[in-house]
C-alpha positions in Angstrom: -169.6 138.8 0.9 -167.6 142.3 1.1 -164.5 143.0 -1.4 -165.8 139.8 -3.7 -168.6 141.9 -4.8 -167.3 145.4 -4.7 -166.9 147.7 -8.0 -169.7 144.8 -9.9 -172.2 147.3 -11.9 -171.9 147.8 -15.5 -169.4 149.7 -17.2 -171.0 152.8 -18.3 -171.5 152.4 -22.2 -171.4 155.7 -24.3 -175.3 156.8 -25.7 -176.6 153.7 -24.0 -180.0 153.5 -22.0 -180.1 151.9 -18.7 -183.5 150.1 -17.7 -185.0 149.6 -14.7 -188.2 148.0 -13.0 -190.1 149.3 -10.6 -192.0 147.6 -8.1 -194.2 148.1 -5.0 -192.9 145.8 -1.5 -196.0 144.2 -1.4 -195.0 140.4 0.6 -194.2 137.7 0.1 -190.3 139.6 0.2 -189.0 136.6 -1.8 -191.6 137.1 -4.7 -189.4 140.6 -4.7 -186.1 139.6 -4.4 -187.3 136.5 -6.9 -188.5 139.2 -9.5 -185.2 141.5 -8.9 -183.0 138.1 -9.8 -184.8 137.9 -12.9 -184.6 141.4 -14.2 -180.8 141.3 -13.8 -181.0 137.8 -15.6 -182.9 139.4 -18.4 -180.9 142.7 -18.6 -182.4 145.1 -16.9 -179.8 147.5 -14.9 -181.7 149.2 -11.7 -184.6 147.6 -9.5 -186.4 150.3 -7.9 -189.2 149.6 -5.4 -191.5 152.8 -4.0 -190.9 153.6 -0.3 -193.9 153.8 1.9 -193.0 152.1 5.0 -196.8 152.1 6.1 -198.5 150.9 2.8 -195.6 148.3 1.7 -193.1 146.7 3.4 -190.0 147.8 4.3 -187.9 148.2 1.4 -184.2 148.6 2.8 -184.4 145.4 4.3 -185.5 144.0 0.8 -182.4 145.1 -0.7 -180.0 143.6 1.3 -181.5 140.3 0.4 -181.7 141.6 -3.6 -177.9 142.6 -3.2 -177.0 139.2 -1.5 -178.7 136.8 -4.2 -177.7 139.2 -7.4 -174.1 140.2 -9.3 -175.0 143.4 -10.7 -178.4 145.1 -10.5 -178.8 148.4 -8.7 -181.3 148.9 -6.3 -182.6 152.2 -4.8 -186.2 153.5 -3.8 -188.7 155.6 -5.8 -188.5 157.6 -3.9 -187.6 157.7 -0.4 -188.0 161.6 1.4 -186.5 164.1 4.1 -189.2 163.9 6.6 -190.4 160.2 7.0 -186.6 159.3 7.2 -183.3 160.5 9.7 -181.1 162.1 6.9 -178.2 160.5 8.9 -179.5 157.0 8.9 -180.5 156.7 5.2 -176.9 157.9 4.4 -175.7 155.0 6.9 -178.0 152.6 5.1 -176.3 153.1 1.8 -172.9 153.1 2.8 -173.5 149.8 5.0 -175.1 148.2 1.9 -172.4 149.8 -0.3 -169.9 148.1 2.1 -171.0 144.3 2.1 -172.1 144.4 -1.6 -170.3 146.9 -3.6 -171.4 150.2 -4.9 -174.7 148.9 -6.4 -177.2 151.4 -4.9 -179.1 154.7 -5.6 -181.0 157.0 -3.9 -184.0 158.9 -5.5 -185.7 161.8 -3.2 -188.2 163.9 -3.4 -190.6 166.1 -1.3 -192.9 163.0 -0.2 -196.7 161.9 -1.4 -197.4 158.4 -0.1 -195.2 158.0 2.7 -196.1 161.5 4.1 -199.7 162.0 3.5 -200.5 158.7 5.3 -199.3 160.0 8.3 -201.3 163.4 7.7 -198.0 165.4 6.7 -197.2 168.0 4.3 -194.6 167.5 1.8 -190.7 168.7 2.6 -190.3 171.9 1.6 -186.9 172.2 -1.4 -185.1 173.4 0.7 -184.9 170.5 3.1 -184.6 168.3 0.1 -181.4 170.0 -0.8 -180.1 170.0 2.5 -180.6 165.9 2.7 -179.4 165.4 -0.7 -176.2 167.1 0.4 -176.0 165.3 3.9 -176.8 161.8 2.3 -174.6 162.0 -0.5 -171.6 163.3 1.4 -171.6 160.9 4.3 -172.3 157.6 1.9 -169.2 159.1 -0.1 -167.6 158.8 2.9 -166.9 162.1 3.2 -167.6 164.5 6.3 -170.8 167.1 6.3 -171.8 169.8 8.9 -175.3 168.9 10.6 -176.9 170.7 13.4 -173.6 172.4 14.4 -171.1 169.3 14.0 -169.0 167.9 12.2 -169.8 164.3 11.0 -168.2 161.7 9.4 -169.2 157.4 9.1 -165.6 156.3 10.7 -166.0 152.7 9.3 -166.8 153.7 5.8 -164.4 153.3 3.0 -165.2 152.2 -0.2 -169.3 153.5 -0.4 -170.1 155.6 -3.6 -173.7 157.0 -3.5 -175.6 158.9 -6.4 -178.5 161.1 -5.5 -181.1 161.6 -8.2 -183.8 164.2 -7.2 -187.7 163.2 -8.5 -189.6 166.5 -9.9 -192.3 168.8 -11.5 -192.6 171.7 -10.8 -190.3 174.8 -12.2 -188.3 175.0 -8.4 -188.1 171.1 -8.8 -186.5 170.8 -11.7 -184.4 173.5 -10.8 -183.1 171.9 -7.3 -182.6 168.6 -9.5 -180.3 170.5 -11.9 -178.2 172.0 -9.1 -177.9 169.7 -6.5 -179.1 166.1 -8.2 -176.4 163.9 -9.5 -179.7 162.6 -11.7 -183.6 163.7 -12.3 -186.5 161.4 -12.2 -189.2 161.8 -14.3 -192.1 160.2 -13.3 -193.9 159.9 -17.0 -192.9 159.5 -19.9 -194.9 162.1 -22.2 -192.3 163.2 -25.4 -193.2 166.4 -25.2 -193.1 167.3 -21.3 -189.8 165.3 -20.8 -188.5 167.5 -23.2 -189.3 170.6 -22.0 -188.6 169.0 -18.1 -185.2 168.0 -19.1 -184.7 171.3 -20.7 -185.0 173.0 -17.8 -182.7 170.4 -15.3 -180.0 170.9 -17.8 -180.2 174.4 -18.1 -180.4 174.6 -14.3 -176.9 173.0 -14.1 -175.6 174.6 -16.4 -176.6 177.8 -15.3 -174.9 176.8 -11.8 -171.8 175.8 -13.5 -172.2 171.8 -13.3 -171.7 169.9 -16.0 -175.3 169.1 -17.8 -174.0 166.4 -19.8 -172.6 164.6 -16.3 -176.7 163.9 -14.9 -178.6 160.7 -15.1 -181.9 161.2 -16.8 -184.7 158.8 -15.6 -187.8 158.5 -16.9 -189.9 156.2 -15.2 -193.5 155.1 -16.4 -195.8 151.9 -16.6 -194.6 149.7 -19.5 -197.1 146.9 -20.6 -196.5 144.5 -23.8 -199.2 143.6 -25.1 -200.7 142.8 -28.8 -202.2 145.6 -31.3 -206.0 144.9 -30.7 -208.5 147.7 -29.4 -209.0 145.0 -26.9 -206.2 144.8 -25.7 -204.9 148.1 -26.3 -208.6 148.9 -24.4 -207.0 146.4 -21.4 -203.4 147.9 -21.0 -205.0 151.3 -20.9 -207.4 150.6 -17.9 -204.4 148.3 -16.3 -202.0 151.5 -16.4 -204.8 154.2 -15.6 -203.9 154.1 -11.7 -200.9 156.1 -13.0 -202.3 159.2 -14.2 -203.8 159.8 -10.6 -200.4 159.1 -9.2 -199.1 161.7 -11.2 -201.9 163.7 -10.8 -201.5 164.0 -6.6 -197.8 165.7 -7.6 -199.9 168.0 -10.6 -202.4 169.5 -8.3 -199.8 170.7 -5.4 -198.0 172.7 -8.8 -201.7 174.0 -10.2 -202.6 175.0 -6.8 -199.3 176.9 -6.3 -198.9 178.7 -9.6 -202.3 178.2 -11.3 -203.1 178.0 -15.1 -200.3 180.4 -15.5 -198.7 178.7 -18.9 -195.6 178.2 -16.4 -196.0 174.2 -16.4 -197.0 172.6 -19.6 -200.8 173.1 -20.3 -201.5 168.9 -21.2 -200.6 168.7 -17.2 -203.0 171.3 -16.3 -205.5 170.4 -18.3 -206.1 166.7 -17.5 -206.6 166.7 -13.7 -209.1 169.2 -13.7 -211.4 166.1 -13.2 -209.5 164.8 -9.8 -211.3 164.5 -7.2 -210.6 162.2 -3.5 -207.7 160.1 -3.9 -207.0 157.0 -1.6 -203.7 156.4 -0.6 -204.5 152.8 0.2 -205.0 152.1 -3.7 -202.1 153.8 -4.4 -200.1 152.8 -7.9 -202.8 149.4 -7.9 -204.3 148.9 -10.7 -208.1 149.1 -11.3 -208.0 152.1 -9.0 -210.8 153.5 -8.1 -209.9 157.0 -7.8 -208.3 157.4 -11.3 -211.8 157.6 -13.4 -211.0 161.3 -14.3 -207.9 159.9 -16.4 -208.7 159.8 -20.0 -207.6 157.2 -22.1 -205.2 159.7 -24.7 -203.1 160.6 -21.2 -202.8 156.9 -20.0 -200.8 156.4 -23.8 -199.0 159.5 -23.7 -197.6 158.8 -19.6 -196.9 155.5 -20.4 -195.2 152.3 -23.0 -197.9 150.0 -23.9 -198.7 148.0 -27.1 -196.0 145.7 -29.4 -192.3 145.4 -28.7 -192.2 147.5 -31.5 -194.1 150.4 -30.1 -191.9 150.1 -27.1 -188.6 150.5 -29.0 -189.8 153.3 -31.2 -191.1 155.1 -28.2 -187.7 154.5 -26.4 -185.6 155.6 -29.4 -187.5 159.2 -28.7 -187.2 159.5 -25.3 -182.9 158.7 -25.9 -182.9 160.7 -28.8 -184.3 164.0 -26.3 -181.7 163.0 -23.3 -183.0 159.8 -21.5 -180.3 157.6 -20.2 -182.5 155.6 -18.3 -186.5 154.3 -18.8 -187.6 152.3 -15.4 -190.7 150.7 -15.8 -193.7 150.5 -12.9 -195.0 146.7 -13.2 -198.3 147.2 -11.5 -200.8 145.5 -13.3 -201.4 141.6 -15.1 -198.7 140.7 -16.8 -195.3 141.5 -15.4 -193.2 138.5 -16.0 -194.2 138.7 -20.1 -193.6 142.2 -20.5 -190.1 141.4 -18.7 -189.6 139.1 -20.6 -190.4 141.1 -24.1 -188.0 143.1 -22.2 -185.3 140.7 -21.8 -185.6 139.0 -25.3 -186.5 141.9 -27.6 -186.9 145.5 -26.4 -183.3 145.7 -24.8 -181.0 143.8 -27.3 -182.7 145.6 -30.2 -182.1 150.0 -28.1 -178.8 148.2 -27.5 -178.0 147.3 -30.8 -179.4 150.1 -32.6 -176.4 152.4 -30.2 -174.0 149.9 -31.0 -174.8 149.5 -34.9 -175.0 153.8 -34.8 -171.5 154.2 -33.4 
């Protein structure tokens, strides 16, 4: 189980797009594992799953199983966070896995929604979120870190390799993800606010003398195949709503810090001026009922829905702005055909539109 599977992910492929699915823990486990065997039969790169040990079971032990039954794949959680979480023992989680499997794990952080305001909690402050994306990263590296006044170090670690990808919004966000992030998530995929979000990651590194170029991009947003009807268009849209008030939880902490002040883009502002209660134990189902105030023109901007063709066009955008990975939430009715579309279609045809471009 250990060396056998060390060093298995994908060479890195020049202007390629990784993809991803995303996934709650909802049990049975082995429909989970089940659906992260098939994406990694069908192409797909990363398996993400969220990380709310109250609402969903608990991922990490998930993984292990994944990484046991798989080649490949990549797992990691969207995302995990400083507060619900020892810094010390996610790091130690990593490099364990790292260990048995290979290096075929990622960890995405942020400041905490779900996993916090369950238990009545406020959000980490950036600052802590630096701090555990330095002391994660350095002790799955298996490299020593100073924490709480020692010196510390994983004796038994010697082959773990750990990326840290920082999940943000707001301008301090995207500003920690540029300097201390080996990657940002995006959690939408709107052209235009990816953009100007990426923009200001890159510039953020740069600016702190890293190498821009050297981040992982993720955008990460419900993806739905489905035919060109305005019935079915009509169905994907309601199927995908409960992500605009997922989004919108994130939105409203930024509004209520900086206000309409032009300093996030205005479609961000603009749409959640309708949100009201939201229910934590709906979160990221579909048919939410707490997501009424999302109109239907956000739902298509936010997220991939209609032909396999719309999907590819829409994903030769996002690459052509900086993208190097789309992760797709499978919340809603038909999961194992969009994968599928996915597998058969969607990936071979990004793939060989880089390959027939170089």
């Amino acid at each position: 189980m250990g060396l056998d599977r060390l060093d298995q992910r994908l060479p890195e492929k020049e202007d390629d797009m990784d993809f991803g699915v995303v996934m709650q823990t909802n049990p049975p486990a082995a429909r989970t594992v089940a659906m992260a065997k098939k994406a990694e039969e069908l192409g797909f790169d990363y398996f993400w799953t969220f990380d709310s040990h109250l609402l969903w079971q608990e991922p990490y032990v998930i993984y292990s199983q994944i990484l046991a039954e798989t080649h490949r794949i990549v797992v990691g959680p969207m995302v995990t966070n400083p507060a619900t979480r020892d810094w010390t023992v996610t790091a130690s989680v990593y490099a364990t896995l790292n260990e048995m499997y290979g290096n075929r794990t990622v960890c995405g952080i942020g400041r905490g929604d779900s996993a916090v305001r369950t238990l009545n909690g406020k959000p980490c402050t950036l600052k802590e979120v630096r701090e555990a994306t330095h002391v994660i990263r350095e002790l799955a590296n298996c490299r020593p870190v100073e924490l709480n006044g020692s010196t510390i170090q994983f004796p038994w670690a010697r082959h773990s390799s750990l990326e840290v990808w920082i999940a943000a919004y707001g301008p301090m966000a995207l500003k920690a993800a540029g300097e201390a992030g080996d990657g940002f998530i995006l959690q939408l995929a709107d052209l235009e606010v990816a953009e100007w979000m990426i923009g200001q990651v890159k510039d953020a590194a740069t600016k702190a003398g890293r190498d821009a170029d050297a981040l992982q991009f993720c955008v990460a947003a419900p993806f739905y195949i489905g035919d060109d009807t305005p019935e079915s268009r009509a169905h994907q849209i309601d199927q995908c709503r409960w992500f605009g008030g997922m989004v919108g939880n994130h939105i409203a902490d930024i509004v209520d810090k900086y206000g309409d002040t032009g300093v996030i883009p205005q479609v961000l502002v603009d749409y959640i001026r309708g949100r009201k209660d939201y229910d934590y134990n709906e979160h990221g189902r579909a048919e939410n009922t707490h997501t009424d105030f999302v109109p239907d023109e956000i739902v298509e901007r936010f997220c991939l829905l209609g032909t396999a063709e719309d999907h590819i066009a829409k994903l030769e955008k996002l690459k052509a702005i900086g993208v190097t990975q789309f992760a797709g939430y499978l919340q809603h009715d038909n999961k194992d055909e969009t994968m599928r579309v996915y597998g058969e279609q969607v990936i071979p045809a990004v793939r060989e539109h880089v390959v027939a471009k170089a």
